[in-house]
TIVEXKOL-493506 format. One record per residue: residue in three letters; x, y, z of N, C-alpha, C in turn. Coordinates in steps of 0.02 Angstrom, whole numbers, padded with zeros to 5 digits, always signed. Example, Ala and Ser with C-alpha at 12.3 -4.5 7.8 and 13.67 -1.06 7.14 Angstrom:
ALA+00660-00284+00390+00615-00225+00390+00660-00165+00390/SER+00642-00112+00354+00684-00053+00357+00645+00002+00394/
END
This chain:
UNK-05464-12350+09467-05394-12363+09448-05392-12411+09389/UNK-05330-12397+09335-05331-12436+09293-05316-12509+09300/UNK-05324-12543+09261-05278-12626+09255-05217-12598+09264/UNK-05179-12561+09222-05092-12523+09219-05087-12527+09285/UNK-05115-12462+09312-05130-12435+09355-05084-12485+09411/UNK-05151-12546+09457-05148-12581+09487-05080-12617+09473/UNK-05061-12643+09414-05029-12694+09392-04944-12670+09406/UNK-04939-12602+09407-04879-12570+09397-04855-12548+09456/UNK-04921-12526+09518-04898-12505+09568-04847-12522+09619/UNK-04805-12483+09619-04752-12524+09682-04768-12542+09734/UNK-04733-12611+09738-04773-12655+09818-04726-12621+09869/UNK-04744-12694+09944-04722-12645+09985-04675-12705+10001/UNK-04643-12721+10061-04633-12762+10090-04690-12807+10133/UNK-04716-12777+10161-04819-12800+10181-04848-12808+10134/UNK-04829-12777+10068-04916-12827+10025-04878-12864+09980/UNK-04801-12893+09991-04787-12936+09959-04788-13013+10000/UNK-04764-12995+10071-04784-13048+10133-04851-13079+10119/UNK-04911-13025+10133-04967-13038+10135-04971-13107+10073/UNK-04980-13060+10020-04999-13095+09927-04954-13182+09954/UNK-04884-13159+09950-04855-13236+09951-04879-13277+09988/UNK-04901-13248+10076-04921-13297+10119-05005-13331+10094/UNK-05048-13286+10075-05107-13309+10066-05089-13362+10005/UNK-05069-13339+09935-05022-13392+09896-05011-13476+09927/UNK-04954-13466+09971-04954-13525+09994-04983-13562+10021/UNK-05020-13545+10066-05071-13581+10096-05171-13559+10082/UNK-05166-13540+09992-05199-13553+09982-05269-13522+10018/UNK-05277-13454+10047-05301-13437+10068-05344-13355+10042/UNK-05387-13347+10077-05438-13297+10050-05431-13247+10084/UNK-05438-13172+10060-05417-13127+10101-05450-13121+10160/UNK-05513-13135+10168-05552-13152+10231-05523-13193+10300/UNK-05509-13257+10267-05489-13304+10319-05403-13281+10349/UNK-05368-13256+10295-05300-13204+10335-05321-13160+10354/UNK-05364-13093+10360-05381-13044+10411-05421-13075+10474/UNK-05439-13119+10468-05468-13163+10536-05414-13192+10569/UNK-05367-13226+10553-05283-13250+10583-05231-13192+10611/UNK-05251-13144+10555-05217-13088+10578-05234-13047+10643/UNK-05319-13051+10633-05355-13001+10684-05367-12935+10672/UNK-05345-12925+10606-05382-12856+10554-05439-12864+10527/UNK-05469-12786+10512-05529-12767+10445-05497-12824+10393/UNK-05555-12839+10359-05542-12863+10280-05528-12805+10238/UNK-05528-12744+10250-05523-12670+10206-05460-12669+10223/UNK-05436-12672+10291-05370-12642+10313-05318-12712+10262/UNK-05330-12742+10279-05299-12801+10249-05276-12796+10172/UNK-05339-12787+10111-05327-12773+10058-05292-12699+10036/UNK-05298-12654+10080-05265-12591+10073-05186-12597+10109/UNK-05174-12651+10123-05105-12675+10138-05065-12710+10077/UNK-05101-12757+10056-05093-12806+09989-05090-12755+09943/UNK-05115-12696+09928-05118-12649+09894-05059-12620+09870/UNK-05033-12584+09942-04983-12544+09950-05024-12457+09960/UNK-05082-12478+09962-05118-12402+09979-05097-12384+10045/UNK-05074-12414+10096-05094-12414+10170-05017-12430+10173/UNK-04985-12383+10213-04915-12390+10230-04904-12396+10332/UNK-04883-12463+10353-04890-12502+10425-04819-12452+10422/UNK-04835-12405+10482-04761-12401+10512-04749-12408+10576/UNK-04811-12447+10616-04807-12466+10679-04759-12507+10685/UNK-04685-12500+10717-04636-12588+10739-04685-12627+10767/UNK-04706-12604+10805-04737-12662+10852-04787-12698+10831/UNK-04842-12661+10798-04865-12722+10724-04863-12746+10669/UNK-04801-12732+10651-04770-12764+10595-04723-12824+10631/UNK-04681-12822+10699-04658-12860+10737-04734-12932+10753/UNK-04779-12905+10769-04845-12932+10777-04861-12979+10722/UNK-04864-12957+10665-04883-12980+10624-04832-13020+10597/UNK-04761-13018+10585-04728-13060+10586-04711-13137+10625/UNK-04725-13116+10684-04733-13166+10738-04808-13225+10703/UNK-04849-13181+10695-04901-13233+10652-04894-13258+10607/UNK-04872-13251+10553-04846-13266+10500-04784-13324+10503/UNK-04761-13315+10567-04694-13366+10542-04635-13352+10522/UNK-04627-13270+10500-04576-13254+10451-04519-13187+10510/UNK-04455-13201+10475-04412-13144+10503-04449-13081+10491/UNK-04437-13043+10545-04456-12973+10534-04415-12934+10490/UNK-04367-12962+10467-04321-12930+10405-04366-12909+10339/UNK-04415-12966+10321-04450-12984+10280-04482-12916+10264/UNK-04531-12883+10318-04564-12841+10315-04515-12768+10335/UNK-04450-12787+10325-04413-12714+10326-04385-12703+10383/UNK-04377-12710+10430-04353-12717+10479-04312-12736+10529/UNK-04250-12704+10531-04181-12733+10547-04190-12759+10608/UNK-04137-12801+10623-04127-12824+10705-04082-12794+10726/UNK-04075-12797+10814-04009-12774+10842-03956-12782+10809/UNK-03922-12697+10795-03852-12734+10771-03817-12720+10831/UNK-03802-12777+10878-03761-12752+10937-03685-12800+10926/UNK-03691-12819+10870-03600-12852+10878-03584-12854+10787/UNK-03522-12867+10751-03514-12859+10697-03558-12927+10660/UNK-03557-12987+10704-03588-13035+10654-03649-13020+10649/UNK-03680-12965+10672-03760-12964+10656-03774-12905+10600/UNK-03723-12878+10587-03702-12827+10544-03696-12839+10482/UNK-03654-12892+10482-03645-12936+10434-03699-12973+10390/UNK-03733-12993+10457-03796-13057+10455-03846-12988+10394/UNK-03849-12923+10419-03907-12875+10395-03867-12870+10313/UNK-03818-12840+10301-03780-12823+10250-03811-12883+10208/UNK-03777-12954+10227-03809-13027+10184-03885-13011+10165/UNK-03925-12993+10221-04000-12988+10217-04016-12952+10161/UNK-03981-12897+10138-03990-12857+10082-03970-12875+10017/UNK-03923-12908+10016-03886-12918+09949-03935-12986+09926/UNK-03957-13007+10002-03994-13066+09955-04060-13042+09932/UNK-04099-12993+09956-04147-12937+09933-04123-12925+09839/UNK-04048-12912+09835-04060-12888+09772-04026-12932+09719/UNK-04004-12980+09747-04003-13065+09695-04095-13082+09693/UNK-04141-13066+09722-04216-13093+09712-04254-13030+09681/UNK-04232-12958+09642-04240-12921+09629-04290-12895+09673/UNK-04285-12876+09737-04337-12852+09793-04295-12790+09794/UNK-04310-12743+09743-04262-12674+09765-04306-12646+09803/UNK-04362-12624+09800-04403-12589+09849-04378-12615+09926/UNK-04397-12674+09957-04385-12697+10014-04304-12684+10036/UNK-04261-12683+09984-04194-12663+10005-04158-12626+10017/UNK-04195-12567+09960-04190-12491+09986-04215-12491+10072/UNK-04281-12503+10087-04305-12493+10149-04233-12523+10200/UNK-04227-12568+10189-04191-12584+10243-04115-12531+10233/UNK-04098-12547+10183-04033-12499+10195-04026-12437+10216/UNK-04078-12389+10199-04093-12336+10231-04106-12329+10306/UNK-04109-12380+10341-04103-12399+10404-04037-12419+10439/UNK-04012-12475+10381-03948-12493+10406-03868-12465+10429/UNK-03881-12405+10366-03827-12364+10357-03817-12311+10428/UNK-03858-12304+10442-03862-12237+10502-03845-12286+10574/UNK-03856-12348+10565-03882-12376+10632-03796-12411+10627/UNK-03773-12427+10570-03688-12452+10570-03641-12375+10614/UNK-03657-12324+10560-03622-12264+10578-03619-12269+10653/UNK-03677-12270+10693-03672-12252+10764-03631-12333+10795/UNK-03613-12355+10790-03566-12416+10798-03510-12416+10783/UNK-03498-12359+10720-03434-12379+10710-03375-12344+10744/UNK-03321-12367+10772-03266-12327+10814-03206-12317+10755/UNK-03192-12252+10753-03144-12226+10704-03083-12280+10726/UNK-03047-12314+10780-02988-12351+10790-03028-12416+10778/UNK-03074-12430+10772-03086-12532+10755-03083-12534+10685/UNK-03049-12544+10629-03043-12586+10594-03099-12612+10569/UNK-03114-12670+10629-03182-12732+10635-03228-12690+10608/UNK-03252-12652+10624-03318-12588+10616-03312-12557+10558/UNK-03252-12499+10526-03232-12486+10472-03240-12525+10421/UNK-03225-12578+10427-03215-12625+10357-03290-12651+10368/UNK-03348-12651+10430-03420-12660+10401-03463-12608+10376/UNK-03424-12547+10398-03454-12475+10378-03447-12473+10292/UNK-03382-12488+10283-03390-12497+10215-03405-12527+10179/UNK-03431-12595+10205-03453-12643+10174-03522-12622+10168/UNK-03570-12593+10223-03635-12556+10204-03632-12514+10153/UNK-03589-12473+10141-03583-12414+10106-03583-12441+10019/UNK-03550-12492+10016-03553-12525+09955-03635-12549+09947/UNK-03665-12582+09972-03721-12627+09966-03772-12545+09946/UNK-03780-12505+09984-03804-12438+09994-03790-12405+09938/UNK-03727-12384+09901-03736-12360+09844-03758-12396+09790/UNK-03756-12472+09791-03779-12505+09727-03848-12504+09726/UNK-03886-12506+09782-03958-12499+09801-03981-12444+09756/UNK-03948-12378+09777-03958-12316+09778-03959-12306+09690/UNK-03886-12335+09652-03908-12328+09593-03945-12368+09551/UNK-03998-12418+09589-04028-12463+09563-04104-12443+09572/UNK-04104-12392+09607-04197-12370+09646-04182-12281+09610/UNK-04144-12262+09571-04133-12206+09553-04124-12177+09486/UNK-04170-12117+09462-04140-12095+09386-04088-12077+09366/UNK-04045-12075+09323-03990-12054+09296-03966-11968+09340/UNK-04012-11916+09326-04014-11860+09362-04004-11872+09439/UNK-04030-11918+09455-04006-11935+09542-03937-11975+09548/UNK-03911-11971+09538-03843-12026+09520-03788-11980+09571/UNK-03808-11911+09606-03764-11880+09668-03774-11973+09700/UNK-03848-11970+09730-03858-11981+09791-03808-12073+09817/UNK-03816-12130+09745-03775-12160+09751-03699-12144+09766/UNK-03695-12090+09726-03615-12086+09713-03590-12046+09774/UNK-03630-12020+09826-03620-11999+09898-03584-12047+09945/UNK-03626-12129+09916-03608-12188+09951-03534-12207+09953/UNK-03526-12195+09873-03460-12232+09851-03384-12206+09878/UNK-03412-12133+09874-03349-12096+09901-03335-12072+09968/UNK-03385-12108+10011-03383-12151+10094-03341-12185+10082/UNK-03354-12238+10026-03336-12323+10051-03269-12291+10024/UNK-03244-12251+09977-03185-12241+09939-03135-12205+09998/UNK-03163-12168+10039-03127-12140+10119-03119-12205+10155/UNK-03174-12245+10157-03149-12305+10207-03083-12363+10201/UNK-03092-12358+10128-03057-12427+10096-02992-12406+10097/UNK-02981-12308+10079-02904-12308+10086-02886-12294+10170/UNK-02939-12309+10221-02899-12295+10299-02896-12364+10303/UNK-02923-12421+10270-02894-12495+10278-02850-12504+10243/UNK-02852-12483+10185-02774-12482+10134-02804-12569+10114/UNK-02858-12569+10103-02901-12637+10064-02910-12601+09995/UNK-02882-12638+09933-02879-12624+09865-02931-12671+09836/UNK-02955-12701+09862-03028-12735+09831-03086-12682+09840/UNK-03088-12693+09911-03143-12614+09915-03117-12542+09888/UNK-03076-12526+09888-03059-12456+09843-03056-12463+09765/UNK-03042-12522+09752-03059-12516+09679-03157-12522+09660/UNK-03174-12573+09703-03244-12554+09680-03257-12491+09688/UNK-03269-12442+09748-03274-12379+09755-03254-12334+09706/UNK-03197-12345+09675-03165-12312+09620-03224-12318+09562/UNK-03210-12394+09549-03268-12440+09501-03326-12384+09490/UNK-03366-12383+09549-03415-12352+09561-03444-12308+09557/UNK-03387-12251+09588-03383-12184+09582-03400-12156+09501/UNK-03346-12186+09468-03342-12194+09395-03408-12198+09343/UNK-03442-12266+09372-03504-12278+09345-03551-12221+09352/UNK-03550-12209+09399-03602-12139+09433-03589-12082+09375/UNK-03519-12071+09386-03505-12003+09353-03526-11990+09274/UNK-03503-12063+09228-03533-12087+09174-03604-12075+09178/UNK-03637-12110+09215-03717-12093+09206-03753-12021+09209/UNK-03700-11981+09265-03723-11899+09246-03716-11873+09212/UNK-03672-11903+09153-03650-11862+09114-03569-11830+09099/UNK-03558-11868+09150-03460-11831+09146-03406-11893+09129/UNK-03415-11920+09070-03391-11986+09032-03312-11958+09043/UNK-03279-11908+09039-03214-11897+09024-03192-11913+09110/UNK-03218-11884+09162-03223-11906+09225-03209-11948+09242/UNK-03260-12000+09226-03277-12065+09230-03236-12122+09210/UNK-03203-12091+09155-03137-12140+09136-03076-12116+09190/UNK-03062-12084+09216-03023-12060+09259-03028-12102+09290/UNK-03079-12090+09333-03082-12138+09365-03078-12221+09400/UNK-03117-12250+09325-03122-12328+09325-03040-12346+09279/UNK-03000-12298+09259-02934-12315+09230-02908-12325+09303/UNK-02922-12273+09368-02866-12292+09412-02891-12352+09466/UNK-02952-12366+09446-02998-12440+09472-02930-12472+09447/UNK-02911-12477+09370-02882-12556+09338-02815-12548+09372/UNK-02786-12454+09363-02717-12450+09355-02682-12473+09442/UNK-02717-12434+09485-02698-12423+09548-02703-12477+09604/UNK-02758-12533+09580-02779-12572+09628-02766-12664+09597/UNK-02715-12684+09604-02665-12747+09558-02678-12775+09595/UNK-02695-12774+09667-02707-12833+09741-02778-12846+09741/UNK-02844-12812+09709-02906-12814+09702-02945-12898+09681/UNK-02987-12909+09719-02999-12980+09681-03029-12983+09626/UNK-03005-13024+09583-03038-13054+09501-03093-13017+09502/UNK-03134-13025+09546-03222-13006+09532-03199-12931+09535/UNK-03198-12892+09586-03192-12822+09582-03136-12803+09501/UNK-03106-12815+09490-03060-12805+09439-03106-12810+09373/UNK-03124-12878+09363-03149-12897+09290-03217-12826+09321/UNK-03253-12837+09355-03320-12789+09352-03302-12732+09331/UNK-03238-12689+09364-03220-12640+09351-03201-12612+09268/UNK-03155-12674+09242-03148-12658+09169-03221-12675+09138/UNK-03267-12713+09139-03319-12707+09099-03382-12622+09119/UNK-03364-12607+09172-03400-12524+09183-03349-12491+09121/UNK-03267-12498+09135-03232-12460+09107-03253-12471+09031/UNK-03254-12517+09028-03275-12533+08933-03342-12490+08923/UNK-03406-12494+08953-03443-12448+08952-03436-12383+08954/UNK-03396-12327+08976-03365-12280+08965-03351-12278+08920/UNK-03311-12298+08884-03251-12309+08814-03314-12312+08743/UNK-03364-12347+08788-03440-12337+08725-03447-12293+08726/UNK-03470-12252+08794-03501-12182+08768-03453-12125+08750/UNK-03389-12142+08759-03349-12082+08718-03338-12107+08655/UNK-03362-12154+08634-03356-12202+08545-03288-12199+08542/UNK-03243-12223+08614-03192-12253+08590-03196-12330+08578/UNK-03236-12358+08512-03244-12422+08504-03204-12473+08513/UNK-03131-12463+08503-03083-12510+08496-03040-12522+08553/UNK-03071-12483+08606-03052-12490+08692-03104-12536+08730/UNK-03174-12506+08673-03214-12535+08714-03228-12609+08696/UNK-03192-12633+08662-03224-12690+08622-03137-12715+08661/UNK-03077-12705+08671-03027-12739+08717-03055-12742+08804/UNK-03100-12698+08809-03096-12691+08880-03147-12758+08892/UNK-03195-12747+08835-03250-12810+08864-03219-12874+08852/UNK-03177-12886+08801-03122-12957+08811-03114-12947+08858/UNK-03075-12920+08894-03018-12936+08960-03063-12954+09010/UNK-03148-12916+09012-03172-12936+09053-03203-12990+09039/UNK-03234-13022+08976-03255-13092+08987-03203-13123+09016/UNK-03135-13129+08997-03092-13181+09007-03088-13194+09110/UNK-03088-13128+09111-03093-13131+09202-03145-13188+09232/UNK-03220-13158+09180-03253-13188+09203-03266-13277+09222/UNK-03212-13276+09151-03203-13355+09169-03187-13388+09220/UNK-03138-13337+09263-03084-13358+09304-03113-13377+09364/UNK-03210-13348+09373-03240-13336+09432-03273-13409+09451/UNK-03277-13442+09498-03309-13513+09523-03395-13462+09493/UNK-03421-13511+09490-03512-13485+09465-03522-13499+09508/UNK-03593-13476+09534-03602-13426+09578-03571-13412+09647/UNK-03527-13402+09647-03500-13340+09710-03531-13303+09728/UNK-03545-13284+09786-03594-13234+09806-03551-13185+09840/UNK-03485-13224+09852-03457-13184+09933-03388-13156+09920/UNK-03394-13142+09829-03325-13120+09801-03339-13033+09799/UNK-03283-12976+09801-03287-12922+09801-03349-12893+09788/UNK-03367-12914+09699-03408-12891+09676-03493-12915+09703/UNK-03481-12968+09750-03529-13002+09778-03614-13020+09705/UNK-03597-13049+09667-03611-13118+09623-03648-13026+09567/UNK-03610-12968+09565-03656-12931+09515-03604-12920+09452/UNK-03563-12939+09448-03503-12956+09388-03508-13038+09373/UNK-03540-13066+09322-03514-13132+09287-03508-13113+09218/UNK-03510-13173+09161-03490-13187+09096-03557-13168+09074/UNK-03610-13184+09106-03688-13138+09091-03673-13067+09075/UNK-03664-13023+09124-03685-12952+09136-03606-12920+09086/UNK-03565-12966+09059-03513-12947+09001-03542-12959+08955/UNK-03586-13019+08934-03610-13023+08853-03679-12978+08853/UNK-03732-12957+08917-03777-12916+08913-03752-12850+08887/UNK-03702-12829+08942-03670-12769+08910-03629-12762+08838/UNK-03590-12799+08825-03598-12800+08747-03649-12823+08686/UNK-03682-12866+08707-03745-12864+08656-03785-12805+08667/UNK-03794-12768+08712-03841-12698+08735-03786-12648+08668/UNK-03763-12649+08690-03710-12601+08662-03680-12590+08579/UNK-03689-12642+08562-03680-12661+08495-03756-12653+08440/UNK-03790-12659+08490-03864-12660+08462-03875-12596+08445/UNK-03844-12527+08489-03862-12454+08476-03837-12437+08439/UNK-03780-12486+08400-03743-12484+08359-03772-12490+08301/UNK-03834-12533+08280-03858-12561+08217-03865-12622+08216/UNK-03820-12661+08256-03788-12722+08243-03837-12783+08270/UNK-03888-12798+08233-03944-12828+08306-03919-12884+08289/UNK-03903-12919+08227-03909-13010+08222-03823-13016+08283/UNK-03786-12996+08278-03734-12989+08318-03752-12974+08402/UNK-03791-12937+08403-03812-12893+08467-03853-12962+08511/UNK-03916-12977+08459-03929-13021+08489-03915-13085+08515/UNK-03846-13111+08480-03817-13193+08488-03784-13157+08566/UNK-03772-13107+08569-03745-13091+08622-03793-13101+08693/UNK-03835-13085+08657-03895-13081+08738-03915-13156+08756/UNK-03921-13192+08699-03944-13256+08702-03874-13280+08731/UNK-03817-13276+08729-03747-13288+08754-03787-13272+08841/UNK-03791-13223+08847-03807-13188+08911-03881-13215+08963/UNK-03901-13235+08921-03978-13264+08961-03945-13346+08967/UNK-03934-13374+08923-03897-13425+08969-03867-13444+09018/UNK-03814-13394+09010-03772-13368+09090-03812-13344+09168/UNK-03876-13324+09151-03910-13286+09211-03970-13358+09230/UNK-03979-13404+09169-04023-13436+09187-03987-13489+09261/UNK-03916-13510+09241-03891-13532+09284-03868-13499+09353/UNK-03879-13422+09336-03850-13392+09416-03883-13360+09442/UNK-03935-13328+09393-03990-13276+09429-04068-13291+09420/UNK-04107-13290+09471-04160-13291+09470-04200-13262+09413/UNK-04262-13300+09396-04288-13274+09327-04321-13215+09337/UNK-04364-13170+09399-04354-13113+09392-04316-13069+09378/UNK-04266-13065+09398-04203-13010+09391-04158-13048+09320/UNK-04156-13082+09291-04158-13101+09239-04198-13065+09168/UNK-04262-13079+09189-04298-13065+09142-04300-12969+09137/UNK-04292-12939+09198-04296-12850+09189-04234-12840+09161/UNK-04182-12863+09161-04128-12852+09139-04117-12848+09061/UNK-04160-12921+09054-04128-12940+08964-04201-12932+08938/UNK-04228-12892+08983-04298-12892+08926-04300-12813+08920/UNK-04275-12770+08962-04255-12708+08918-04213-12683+08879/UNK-04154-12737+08883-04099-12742+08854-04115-12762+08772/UNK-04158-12812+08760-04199-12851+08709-04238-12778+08660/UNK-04272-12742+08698-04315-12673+08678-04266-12644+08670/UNK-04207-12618+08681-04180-12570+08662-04148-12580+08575/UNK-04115-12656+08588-04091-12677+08550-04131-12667+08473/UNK-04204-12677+08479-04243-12715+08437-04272-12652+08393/UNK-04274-12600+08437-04291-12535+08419-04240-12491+08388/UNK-04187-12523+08382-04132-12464+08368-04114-12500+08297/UNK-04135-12580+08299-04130-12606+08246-04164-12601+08192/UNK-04220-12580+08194-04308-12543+08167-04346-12595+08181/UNK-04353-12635+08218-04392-12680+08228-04460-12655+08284/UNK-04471-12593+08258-04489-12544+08332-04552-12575+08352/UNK-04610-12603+08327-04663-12624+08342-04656-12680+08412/UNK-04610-12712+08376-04584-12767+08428-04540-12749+08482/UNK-04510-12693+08465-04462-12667+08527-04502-12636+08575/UNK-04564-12585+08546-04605-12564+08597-04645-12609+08621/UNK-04672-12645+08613-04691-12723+08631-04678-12746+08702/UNK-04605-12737+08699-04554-12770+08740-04542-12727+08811/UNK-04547-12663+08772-04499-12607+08833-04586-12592+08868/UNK-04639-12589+08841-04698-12597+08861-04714-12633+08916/UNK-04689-12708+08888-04699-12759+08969-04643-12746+09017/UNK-04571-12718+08990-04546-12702+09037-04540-12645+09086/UNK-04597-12602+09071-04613-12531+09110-04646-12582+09190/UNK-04680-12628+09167-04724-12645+09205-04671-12708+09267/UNK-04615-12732+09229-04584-12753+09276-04516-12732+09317/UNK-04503-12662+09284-04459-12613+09311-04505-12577+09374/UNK-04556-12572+09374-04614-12547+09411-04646-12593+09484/UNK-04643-12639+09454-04670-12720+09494-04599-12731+09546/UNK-04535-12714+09542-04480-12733+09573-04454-12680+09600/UNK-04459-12595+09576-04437-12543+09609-04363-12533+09559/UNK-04344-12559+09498-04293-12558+09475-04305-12488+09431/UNK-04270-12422+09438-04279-12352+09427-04228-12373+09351/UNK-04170-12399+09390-04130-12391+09320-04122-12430+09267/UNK-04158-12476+09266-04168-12492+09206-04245-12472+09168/UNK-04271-12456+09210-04306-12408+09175-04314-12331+09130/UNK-04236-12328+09160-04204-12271+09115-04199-12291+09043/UNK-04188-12366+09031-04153-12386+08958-04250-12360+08923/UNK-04273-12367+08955-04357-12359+08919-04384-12304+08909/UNK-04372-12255+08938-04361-12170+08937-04285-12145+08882/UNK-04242-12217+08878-04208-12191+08803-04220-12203+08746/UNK-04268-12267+08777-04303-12287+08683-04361-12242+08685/UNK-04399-12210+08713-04448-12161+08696-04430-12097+08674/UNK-04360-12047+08693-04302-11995+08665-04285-12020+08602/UNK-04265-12090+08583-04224-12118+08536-04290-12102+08470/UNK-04370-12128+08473-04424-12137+08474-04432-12062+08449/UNK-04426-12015+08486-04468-11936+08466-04406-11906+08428/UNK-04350-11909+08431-04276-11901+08371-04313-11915+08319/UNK-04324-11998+08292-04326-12026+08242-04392-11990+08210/UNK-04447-11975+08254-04498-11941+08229-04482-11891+08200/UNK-04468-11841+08227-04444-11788+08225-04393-11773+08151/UNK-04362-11827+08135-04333-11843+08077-04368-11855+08033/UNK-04403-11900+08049-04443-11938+07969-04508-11880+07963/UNK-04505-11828+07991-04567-11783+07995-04537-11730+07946/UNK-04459-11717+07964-04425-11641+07922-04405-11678+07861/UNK-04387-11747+07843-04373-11787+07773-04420-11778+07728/UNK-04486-11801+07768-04547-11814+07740-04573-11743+07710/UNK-04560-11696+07750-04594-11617+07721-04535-11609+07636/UNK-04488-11602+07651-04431-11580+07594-04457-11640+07565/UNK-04457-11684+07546-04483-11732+07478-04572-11710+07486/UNK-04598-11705+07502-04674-11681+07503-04664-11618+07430/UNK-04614-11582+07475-04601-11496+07440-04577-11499+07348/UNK-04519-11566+07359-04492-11564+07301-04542-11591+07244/UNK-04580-11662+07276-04615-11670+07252-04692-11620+07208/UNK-04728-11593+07258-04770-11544+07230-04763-11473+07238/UNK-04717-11459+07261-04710-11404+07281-04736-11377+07343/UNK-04698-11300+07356-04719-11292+07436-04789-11289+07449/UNK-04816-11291+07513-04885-11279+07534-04914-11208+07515/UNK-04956-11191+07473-05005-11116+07482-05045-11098+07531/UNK-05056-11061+07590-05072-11052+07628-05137-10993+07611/
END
């Protein structure tokens, strides 16, 4: 196996336990398969991610040794009342504030089925946690997923979009709306998509700040890809200004902490950059890495604005350095389980074989004019 290879492979929830615990206490893979009571083979083919534990009962086992919640290694607890429902939902979102998408997918794919059988069509109490999974679940979904998969999120949203209008809750139906929207944009159906995130802004006036401002900055993204520029460049005002309005860091507002004054200047410096515009593009990102240094962890930080950085840099012709960039970020879109922003790197490589493809048919017609055609 290569260096790439190794370096890129997606972990697990077990060989990230493992790595951190030996980490901390400084230990050799030997002396943890002896604590543990495993092979030293079985052990490193865990740390690996070659070797997939789907025993509960020794992953429960092995947790118990370790010290650590069994959440850690993927694994929900009883949900037998709503605060533990709750307690799991938190468990996830804080999964994807530490960019652990792999581990969060796992769990949600658990969580969602195990709420459903709990929930009673007359409780309310239950409904409004059903949908609260359903939200956490589609953002997962379009965060572990390619553009072409963008049904399977948007399956989520238009759950939570049934739930939110049998609560007649306009915070959750506008994200859902929000959402729906985003999805539809990413497949490809931009005219859709504004439909949509217009009746996010138009329909839902009781929605909180966070769901609202998030919603107009998706909507401004739309308004890019139909190059309605001069919507999209009001929509991203209205949404910085929201963003102001938000206490830093909130975790426990609609949008639950994935809308700030960051992910408005990322998205307009991203956006402006495909434009041409890099010395502009970039005061924007540097606007934007400021903002995340104070709210978001420097992993999920750095996959964000470091493909954001490559896209920019490449569209600017700075391509040596843009591939540079989107290069190390294959490897940390890979390292975290983050699918979609690894899409932006599969557009600078399309963007990449265009431009070839160009400077190849330029290059022949001045070749031609120059000496004339080829004799064969």
């Amino acid at each position: 196996m290569s260096s790439r290879e190794q370096k890129s492979r997606p972990s697990s929830p077990l060989a990230q336990v493992l790595k951190d615990y030996r980490s901390k206490y400084d230990l050799k893979q030997e002396q943890l398969a002896s604590e543990l009571n495993i092979d030293v083979r079985t052990l490193r083919r865990y740390e690996n991610a070659e070797n997939t534990l789907t025993d509960i009962r020794e992953l429960r086992r092995i947790a118990d040794v370790l010290g650590i919640d069994i959440e850690q290694l993927g694994i929900l607890p009883d949900l037998a009342t709503p605060e533990e429902i709750d307690a799991a939902i938190s468990r996830v979102w804080a999964l994807v504030r530490l960019a652990r998408y792999r581990e969060a997918e796992i769990l949600v794919d658990r969580l969602i089925p195990a709420v459903v059988r709990k929930t009673n069509a007359a409780d309310p109490v239950l409904i409004r946690k059903l949908a609260n999974a359903q939200h956490v679940a589609g953002y997962i979904k379009s965060q572990t997923t390619r553009a072409n998969q963008s049904a399977l999120p948007l399956s989520h949203y238009r759950e939570m979009e049934h739930l939110a209008r049998t609560l007649n809750d306009q915070t959750l139906l506008n994200i859902a709306l929000t959402y729906e929207g985003d999805m539809l944009q990413r497949g490809g159906d931009v005219a859709k998509a504004i439909e949509y995130l217009e009746a996010a802004r138009d329909t839902t006036p009781l929605a909180d700040t966070s769901a609202r401002g998030n919603g107009i900055q998706l909507l401004g993204r739309a308004y890019f890809k139909a190059q309605r520029l001069a919507d999209f460049e009001r929509a991203l005002a209205q949404a910085e200004k929201l963003a102001f309005e938000l206490p830093v860091g909130d975790l426990e507002n609609g949008a639950k902490g994935q809308y700030t004054v960051g992910t408005v200047y990322e998205e307009w410096g991203r956006s402006l950059g495909l434009l041409g515009q890099t010395t502009k593009a970039m005061e924007y990102l540097d606007k934007a890495e400021e903002s995340f240094t104070r709210t978001w962890i420097t992993q999920r930080r750095d996959i964000l604005m470091t493909t954001a950085r490559a896209m920019i840099l490449v569209h600017g012709g700075e391509i040596q350095q843009g591939v540079d960039l989107a290069v190390a970020s294959i490897d940390l879109c890979k390292k975290h389980g983050n699918t979609r922003l690894l899409d932006r790197i599969y557009g600078i490589q399309q963007y990449l074989d265009r431009l070839t493809k160009e400077i190849g048919h330029a290059g022949g017609e001045l070749r031609e004019a120059l000496h004339g055609p080829i004799e064969y």
